[in-house]
N, C-alpha and C positions, 0 to 999 in steps of 0.2 A: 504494500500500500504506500503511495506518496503521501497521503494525507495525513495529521493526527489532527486529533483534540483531547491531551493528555492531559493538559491544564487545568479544564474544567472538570478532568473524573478524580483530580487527585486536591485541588483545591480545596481547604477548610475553615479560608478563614471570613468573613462576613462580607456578603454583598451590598457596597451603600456605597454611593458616588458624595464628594464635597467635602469628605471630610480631611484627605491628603492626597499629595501625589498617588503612592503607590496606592492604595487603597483602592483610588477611581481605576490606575491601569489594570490592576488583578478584577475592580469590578466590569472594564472595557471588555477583558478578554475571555471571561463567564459569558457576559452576555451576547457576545459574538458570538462565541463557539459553541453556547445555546441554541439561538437563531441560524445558525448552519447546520444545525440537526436535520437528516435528511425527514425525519418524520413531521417535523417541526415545517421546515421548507415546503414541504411538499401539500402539508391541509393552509399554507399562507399565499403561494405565489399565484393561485390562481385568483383568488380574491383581492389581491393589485389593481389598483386602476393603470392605464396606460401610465400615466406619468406617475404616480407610483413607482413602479419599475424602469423608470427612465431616470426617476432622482435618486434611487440607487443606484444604480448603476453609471451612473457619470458622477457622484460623490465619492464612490471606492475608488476609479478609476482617477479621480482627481487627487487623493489623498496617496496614492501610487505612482503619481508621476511625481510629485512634488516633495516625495521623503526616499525613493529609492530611484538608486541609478538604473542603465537599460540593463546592465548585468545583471541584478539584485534582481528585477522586476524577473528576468528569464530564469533566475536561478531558482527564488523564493517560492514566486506568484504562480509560475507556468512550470515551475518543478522538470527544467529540461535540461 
């Protein structure tokens, strides 16, 4: 598998954003690797409105060009 989400099954410590740095990133990355639960994805993306799915998808894509190089992008993102 190229993928994990080892983070979220091993994680114990409290989810809550605002209260410090680390805190909000360990809470970022729950709730990301939450919402890319394929069962979780799967009963959401069809209930998207068009733009819905279009302001996702150019926010991640935005947040990818402007924190990682073209390597990083091919290495991390596209796992090639």
């Amino acid at each position: 598998m190229k993928h994990s989400h080892n983070f979220v099954e091993e994680y114990k410590g409290m989810l809550a954003f605002g209260m410090d740095r680390k805190s909000d990133e360990d809470t970022v990355i729950c709730y990301l690797q939450k919402f890319s639960d394929d069962e979780l994805i799967k009963a959401l993306i069809s209930r998207l409105s068009d733009k819905e799915l279009e302001q996702m998808f150019f926010m991640v894509t935005d947040i990818m060009k402007r924190h990682f190089t073209e390597p990083e992008y091919h290495k991390l993102f596209l796992k090639e």
